[in-house]
BAMAR-697612 format. One record per residue (C-alpha): residue in three letters; chain; x, y, z. Coordinates in nm, 4 decimals. Layout:
  rest  kette         X         Y         Z
   Ala      A         X         Y         Z
...
END
This chain:
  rest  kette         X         Y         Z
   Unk      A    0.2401   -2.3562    1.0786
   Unk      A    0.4155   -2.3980    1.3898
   Unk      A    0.4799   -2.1690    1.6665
   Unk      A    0.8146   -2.1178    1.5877
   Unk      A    0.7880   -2.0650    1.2093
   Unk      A    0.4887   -1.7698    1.3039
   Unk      A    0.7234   -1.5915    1.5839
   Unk      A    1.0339   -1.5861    1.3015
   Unk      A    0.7702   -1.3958    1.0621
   Unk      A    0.6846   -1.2279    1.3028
   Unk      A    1.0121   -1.0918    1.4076
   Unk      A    1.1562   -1.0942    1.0131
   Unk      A    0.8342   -0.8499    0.8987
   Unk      A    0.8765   -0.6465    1.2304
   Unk      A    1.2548   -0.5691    1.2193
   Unk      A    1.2049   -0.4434    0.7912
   Unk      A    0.9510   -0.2141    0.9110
   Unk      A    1.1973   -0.1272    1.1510
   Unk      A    1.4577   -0.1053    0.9278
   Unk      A    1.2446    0.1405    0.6498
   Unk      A    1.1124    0.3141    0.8927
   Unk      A    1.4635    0.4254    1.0560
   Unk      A    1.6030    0.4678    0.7103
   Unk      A    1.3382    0.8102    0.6713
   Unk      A    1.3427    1.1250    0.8829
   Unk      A    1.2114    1.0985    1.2525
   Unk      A    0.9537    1.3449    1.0835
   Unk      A    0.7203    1.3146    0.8594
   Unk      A    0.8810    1.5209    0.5589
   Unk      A    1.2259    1.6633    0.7677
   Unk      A    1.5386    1.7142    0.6370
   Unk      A    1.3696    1.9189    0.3554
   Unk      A    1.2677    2.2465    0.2590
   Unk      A    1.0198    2.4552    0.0754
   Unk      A    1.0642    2.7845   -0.0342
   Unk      A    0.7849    3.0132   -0.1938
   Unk      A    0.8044    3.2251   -0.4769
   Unk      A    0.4868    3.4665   -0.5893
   Unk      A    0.5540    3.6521   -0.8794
   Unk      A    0.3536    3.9005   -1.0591
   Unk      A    0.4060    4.1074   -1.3548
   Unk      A    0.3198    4.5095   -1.4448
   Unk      A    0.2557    4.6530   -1.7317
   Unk      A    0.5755    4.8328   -1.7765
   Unk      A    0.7331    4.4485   -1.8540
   Unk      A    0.9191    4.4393   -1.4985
   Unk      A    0.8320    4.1131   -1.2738
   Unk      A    0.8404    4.1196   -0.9101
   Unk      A    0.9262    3.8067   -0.7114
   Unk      A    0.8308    3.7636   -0.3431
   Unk      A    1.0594    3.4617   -0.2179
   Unk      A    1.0396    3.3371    0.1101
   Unk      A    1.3306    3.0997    0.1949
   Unk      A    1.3921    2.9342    0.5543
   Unk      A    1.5830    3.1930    0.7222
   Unk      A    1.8411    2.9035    0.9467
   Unk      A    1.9100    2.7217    0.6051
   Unk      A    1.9536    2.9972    0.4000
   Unk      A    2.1888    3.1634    0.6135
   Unk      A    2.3851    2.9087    0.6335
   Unk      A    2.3704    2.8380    0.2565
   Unk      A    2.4771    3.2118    0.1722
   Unk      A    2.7362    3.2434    0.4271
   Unk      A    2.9075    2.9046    0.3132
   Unk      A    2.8766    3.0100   -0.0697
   Unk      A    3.0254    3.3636   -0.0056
   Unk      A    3.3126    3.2101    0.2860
   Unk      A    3.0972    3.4865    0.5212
   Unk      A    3.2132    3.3932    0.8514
   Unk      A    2.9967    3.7006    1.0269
   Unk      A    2.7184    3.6385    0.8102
   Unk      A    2.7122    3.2786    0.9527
   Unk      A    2.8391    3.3734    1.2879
   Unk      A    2.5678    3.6511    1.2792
   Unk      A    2.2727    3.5265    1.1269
   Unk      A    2.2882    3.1734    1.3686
   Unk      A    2.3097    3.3943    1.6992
   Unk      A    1.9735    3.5690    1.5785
   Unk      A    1.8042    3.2210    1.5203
   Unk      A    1.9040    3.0164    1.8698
   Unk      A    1.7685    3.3580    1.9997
   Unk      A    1.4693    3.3817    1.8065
   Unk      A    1.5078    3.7526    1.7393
   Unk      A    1.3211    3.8316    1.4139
   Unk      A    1.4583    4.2030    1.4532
   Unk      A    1.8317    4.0233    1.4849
   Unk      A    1.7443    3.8135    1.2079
   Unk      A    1.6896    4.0509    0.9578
   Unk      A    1.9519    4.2708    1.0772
   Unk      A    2.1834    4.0321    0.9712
   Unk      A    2.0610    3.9510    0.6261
   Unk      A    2.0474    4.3328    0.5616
   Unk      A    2.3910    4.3880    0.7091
   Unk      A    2.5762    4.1490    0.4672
   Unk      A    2.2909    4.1702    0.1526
   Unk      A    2.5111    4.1342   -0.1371
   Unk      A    2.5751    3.7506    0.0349
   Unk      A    2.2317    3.6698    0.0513
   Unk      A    2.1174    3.8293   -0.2485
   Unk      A    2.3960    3.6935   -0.4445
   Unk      A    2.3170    3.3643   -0.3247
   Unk      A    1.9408    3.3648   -0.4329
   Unk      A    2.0226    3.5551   -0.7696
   Unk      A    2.2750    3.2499   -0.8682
   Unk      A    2.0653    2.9725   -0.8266
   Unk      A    1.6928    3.0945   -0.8936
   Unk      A    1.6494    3.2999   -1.2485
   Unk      A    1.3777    3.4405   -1.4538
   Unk      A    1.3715    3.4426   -1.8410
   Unk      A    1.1667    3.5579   -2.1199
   Unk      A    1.1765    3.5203   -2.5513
   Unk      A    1.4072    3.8134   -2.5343
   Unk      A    1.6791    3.6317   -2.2809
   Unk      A    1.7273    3.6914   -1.9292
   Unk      A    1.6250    3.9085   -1.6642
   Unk      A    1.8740    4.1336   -1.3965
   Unk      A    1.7385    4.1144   -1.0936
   Unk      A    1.7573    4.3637   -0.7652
   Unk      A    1.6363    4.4002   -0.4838
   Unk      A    1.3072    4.5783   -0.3717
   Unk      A    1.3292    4.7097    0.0228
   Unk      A    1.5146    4.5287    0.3387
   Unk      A    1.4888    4.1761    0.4418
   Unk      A    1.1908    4.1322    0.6644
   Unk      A    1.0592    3.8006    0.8751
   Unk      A    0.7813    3.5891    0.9078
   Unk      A    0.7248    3.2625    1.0026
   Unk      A    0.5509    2.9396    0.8243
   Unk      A    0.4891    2.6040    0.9995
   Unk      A    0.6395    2.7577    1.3162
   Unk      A    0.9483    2.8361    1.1656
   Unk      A    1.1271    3.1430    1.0673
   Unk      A    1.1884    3.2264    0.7208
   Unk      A    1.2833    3.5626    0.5810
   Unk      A    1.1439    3.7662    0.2568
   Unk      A    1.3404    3.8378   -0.0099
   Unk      A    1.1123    4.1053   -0.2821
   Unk      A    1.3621    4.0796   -0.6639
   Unk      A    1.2617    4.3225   -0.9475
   Unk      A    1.3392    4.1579   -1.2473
   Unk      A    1.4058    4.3695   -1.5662
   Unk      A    1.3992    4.1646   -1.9073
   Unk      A    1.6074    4.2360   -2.2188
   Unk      A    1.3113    4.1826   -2.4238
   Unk      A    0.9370    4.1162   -2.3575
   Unk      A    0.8140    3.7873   -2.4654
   Unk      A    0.4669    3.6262   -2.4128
   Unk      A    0.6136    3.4301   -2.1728
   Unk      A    0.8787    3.3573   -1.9172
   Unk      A    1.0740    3.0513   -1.7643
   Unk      A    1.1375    3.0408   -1.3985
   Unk      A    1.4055    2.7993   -1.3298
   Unk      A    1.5196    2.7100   -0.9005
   Unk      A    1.7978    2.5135   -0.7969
   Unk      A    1.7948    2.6889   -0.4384
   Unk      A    1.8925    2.4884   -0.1203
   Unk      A    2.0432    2.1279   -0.3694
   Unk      A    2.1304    1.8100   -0.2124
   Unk      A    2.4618    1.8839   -0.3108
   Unk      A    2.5222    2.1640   -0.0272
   Unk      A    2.4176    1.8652    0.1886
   Unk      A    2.2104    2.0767    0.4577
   Unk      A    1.8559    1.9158    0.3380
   Unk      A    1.7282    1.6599    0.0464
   Unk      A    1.4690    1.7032   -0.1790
   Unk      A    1.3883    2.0883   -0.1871
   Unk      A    1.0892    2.2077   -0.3193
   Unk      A    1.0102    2.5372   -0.4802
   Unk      A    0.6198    2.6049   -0.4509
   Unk      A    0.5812    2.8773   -0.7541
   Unk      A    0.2405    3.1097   -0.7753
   Unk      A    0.1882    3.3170   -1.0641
   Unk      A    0.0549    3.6311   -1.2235
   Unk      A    0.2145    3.6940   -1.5162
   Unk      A    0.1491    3.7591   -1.8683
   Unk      A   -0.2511    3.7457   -1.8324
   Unk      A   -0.2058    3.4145   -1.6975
   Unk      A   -0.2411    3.2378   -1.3349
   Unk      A   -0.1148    2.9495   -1.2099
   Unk      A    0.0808    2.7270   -0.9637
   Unk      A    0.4227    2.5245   -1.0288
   Unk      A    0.6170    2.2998   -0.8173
   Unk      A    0.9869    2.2468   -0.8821
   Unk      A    1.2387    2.0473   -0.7722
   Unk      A    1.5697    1.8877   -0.8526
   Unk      A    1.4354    1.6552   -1.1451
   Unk      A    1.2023    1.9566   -1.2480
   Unk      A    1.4060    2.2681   -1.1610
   Unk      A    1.1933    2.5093   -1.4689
   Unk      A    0.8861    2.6213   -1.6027
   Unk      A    0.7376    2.8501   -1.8219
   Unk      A    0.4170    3.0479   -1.7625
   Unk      A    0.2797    2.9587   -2.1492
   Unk      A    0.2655    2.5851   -1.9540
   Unk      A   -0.0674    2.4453   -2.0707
   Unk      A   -0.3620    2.2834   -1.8645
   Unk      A   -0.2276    1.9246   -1.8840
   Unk      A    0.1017    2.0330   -1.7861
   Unk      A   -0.0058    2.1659   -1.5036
   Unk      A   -0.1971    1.8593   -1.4335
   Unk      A    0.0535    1.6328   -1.4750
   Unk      A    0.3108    1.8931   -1.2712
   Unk      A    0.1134    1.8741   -0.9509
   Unk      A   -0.0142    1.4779   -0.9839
   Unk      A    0.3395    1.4022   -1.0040
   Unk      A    0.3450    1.5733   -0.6440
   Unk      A    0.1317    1.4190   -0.5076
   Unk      A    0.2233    1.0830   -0.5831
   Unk      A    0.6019    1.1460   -0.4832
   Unk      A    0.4753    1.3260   -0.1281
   Unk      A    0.3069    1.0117   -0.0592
   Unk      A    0.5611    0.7032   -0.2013
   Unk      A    0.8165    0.9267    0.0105
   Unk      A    0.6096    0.9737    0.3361
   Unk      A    0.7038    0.6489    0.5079
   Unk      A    0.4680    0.7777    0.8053
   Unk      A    0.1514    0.7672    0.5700
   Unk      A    0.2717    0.4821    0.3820
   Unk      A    0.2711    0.3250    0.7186
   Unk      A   -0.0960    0.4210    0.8503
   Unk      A   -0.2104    0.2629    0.5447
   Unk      A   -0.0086   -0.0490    0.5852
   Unk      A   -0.2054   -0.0488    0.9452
   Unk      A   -0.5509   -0.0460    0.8004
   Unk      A   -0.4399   -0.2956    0.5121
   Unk      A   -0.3528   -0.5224    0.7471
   Unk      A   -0.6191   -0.4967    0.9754
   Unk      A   -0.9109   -0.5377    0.7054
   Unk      A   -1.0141   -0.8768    0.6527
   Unk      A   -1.2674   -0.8191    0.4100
   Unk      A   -1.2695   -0.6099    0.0863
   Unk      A   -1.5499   -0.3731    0.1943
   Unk      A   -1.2996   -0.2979    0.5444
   Unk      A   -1.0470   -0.1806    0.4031
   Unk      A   -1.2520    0.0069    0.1180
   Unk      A   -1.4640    0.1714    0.4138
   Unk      A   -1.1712    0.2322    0.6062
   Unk      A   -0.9585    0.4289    0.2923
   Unk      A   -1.2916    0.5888    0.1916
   Unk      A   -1.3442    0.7055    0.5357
   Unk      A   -0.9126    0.7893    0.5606
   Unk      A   -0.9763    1.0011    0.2494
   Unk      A   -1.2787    1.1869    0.2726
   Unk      A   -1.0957    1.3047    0.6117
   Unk      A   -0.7659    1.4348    0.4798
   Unk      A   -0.9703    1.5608    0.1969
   Unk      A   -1.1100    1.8304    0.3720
   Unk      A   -0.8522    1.9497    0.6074
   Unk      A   -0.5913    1.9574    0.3126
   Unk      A   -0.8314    2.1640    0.0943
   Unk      A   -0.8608    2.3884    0.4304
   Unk      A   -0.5518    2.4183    0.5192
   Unk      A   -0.4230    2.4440    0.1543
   Unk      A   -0.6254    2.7411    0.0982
   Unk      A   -0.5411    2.9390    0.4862
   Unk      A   -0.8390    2.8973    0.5991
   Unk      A   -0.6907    2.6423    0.8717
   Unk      A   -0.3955    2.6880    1.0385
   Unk      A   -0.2168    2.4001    1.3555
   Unk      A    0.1250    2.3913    1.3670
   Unk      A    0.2932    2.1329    1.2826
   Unk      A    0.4766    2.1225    1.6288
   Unk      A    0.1224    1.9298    1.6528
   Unk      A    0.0011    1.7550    1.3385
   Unk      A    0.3491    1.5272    1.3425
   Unk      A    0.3325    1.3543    1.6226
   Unk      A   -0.0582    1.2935    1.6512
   Unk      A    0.0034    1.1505    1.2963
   Unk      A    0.2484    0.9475    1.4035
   Unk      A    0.0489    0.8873    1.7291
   Unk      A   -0.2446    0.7424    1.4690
   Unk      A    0.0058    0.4871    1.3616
   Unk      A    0.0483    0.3092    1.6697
   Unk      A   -0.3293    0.3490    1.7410
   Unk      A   -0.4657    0.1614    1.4353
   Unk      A   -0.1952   -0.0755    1.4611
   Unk      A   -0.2504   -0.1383    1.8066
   Unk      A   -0.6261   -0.1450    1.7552
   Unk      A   -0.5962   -0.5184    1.5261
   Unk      A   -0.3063   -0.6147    1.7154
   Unk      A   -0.5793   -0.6061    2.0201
   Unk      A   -0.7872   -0.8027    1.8318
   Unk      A   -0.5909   -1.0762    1.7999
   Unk      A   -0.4997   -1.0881    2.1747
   Unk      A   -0.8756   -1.0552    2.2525
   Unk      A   -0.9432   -1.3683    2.0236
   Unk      A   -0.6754   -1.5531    2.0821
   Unk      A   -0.5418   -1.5189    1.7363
   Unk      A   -0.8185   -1.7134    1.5781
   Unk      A   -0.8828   -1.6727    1.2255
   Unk      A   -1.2213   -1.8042    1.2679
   Unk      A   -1.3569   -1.5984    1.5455
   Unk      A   -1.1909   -1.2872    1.4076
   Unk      A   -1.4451   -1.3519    1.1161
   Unk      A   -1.7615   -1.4398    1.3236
   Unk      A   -1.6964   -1.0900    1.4765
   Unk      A   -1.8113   -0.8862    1.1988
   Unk      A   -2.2204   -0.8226    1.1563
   Unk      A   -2.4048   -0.5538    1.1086
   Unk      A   -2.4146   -0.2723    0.8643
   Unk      A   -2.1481   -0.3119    0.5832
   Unk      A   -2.0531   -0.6004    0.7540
   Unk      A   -1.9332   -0.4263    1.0805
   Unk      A   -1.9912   -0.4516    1.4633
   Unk      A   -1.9903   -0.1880    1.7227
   Unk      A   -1.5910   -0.2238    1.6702
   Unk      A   -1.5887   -0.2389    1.3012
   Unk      A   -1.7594    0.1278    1.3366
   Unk      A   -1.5351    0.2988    1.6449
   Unk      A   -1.2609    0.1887    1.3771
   Unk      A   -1.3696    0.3631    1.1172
   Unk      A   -1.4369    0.6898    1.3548
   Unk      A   -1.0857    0.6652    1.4863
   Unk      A   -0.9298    0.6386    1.0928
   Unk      A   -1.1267    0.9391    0.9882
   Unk      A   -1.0348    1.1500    1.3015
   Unk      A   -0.6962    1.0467    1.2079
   Unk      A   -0.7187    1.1284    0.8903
   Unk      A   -0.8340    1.4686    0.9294
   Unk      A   -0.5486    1.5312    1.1233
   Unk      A   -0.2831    1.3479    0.7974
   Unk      A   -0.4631    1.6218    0.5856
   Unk      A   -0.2928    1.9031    0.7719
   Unk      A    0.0480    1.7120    0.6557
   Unk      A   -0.0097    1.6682    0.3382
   Unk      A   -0.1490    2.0553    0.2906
   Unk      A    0.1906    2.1411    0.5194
   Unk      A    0.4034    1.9317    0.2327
   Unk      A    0.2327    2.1473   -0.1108
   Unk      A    0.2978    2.4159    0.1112
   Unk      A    0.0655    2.6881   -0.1263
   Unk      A   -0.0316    2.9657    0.1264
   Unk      A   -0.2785    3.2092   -0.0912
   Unk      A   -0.6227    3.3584   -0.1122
   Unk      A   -0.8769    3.1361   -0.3253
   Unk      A   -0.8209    3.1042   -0.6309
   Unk      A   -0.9869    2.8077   -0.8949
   Unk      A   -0.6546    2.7759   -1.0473
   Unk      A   -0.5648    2.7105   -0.7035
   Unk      A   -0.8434    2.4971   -0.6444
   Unk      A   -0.7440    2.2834   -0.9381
   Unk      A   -0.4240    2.2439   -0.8244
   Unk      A   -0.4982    2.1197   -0.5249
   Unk      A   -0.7473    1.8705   -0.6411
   Unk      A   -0.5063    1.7170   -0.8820
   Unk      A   -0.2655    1.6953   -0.6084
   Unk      A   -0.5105    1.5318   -0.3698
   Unk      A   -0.5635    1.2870   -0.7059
   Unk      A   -0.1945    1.2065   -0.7288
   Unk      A   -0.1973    1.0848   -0.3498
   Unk      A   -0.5580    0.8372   -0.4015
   Unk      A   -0.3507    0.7012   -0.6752
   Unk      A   -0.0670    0.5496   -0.5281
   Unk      A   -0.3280    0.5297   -0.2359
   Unk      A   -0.5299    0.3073   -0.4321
   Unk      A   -0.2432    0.1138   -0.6213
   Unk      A   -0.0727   -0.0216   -0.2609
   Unk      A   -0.4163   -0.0904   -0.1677
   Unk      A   -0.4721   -0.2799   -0.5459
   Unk      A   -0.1095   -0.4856   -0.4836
   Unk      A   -0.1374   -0.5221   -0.1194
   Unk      A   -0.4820   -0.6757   -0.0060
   Unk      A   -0.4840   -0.9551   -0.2685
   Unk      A   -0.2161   -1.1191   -0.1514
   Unk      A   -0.2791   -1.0932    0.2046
   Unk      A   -0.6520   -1.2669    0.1482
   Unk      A   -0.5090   -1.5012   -0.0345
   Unk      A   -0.2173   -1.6110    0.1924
   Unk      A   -0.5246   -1.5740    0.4640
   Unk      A   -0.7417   -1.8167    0.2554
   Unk      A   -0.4301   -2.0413    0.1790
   Unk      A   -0.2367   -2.0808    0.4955
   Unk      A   -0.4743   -1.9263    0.7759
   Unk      A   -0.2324   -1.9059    1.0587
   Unk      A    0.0446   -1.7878    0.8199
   Unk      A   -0.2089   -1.5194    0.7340
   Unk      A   -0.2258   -1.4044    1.0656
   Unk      A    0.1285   -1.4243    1.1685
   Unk      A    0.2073   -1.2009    0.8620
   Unk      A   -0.0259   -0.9452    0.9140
   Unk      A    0.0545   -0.9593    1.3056
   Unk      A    0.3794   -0.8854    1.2163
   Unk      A    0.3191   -0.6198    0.9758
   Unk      A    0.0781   -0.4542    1.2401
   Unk      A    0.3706   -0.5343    1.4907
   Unk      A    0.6557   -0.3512    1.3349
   Unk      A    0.3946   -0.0530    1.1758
   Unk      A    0.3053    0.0083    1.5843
   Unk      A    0.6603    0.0242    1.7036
   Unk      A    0.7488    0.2810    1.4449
   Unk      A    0.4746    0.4929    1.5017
   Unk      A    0.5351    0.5108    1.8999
   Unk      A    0.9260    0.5642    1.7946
   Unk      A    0.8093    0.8571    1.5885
   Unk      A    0.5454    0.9546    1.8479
   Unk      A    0.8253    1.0124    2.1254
   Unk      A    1.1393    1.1790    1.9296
   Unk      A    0.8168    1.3895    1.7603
   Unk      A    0.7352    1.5061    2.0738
   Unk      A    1.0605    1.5501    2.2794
   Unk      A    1.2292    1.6851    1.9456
   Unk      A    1.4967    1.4599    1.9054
END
């Protein structure tokens, strides 16, 4: 292939990663929200919800549903001051607003028909990820007790046009059972009488969207796919990526680790210039030849003293992706197993698709590789080329908040 055919794949693979990569948010999972809801049940057939919205978005929301002009006017001079007193002073001070708001779009049901809510105490603040978000307790009271309830959200929809893709991340104690439920636009309901494999399913299908969505991680896999030449590299390398994340998301997941994200977002993107960079080195150290790239490898599992500091770097990095995808499920409770089992199945839906781009993507590289060596090389330069831009784009609006 000549030199002119490799620098137009090179440029053609570089400016679609370009491209995909400027088509998602400068952050990993921005533009988006999550809002929590724990509800638990007595024995006098009430349920109490515990919602926690984010407080910027949801005064907004309310304000713009309810044409509150000093709700908005309020609520937005507490937040660029970052007076959690304010904050909630302004939520209380126009309640039926912000109350109404929630009580419209997010709904609890049982066998008898549906439940009245109202509220429990004043609006109070806290603050998740670094951000501010504001408590909202609802005491539901149900025509008629049933064995079981449906909890439906439609909070915060793409149609408002503030944020895409809201999440509702549901925890349950209701009607002798436990759980966990994630809801979104395509799955805005539940019921508590779910079974096990809906569950399953529920959180698998998570975790496979949080990572087809995620162009950052899609992108730091790309990186290592591209810089394996061998089956058992890349295999070490996403062994190594997941055994990382694993542990930090379980961590993290379940409170017992806690970095803001102010942090984890642009070291992940950081780690997507790095392992980029690191092959694109390694074809400027050989002189982009396929057949010393090869002789390089020896050792253990096939790998030199380089093969190995790769590895290190992916699972440092990696540890470091598990705080994002923990910060994504967005479950902050005490231990649970139900927990535990959602988690897991989560983490399963993300090796999935993990394992599927690796199933679809390798092949055809070693084959092109085997076919048309220097095509090989220009293509996966490129890809490596265009992965390593994006991640030091990310890396600096990340960090200077742009």
């Amino acid at each position: 292939m000549s030199s002119r055919i490799r620098l137009g794949v090179v440029a053609a693979v570089t400016i679609l990663i370009a491209f995909l990569g400027t088509a998602a948010p400068a952050a990993a999972h921005g533009f988006s929200s999550v809002v929590y809801a724990d509800i638990t049940g007595g024995d006098d057939g009430r349920l109490r919800t515990k919602l926690q919205l984010e407080y910027d978005l949801y005064v907004v929301s309310a304000a713009d549903a309810a044409h509150d002009d000093p709700l908005f006017r309020a609520g937005t001079a507490a937040f660029e001051a970052g007076d959690a007193r304010a904050q909630a002073a302004a939520l209380n001070a126009h309640r039926k607003a912000a109350v109404d708001y929630v009580s419209r779009r997010f709904s609890v049901s049982s066998q008898g028909g549906g439940c009245t809510p109202a509220q429990s105490g004043d609006f109070t603040m806290g603050r998740k990820d670094g951000v501010p978000y504001a408590t909202l307790l609802l005491d539901w009271t149900c025509a008629g007790r049933g064995e079981d309830h449906e909890v439906r959200s439609g909070l915060f929809p793409d149609a408002e046009t503030y944020v895409t893709g809201t999440r509702t991340i549901v925890t349950y104690d209701v009607d002798g059972r436990t759980g966990s439920a994630a809801l979104d636009a395509a799955h805005p309901a539940f019921s508590t009488h779910q079974t096990w494999y809906e569950r399953f399913w529920e959180f698998f299908r998570l975790g496979t969207e949080h990572l087809l969505t995620g162009a950052d991680h899609i992108l730091f896999l790309l990186a290592l796919i591209a810089g394996s030449r061998r089956l058992r590299e890349v295999v070490l390398a996403a062994t190594s990526f997941t055994l990382a994340h694993s542990v930090t998301f379980m961590l993290a997941a379940l409170g017992l680790v806690d970095v803001p994200s102010a942090v984890v977002e642009p070291v992940i993107a950081l780690s997507i210039a790095v392992v980029a960079g690191w092959y694109l080195w390694r074809l400027w150290r050989h002189g982009g030849r396929a057949t010393e790239l090869r002789a390089a490898h020896g050792g253990h599992f096939g790998l030199d003293r380089a093969g190995w500091t790769r590895l290190g770097v992916v699972f440092c990095f990696g540890l470091v992706h598990g705080l994002g995808f923990a910060g994504a499920l967005g479950i902050d409770r005490a231990f649970s197993w139900t927990l535990l089992w959602s988690l897991l199945v989560f983490n399963i839906g993300i090796e999935a698709v993990q394992l599927a781009l690796i199933a679809l993507i390798f092949p055809v590289l070693t084959l092109l590789r085997r076919r048309a060596p220097a095509a090989g090389l220009a293509t996966t330069g490129a890809i490596s080329a265009g992965v390593f831009a994006m991640g030091l784009v990310w890396f600096t609006q990340r960090v200077s908040g742009l």
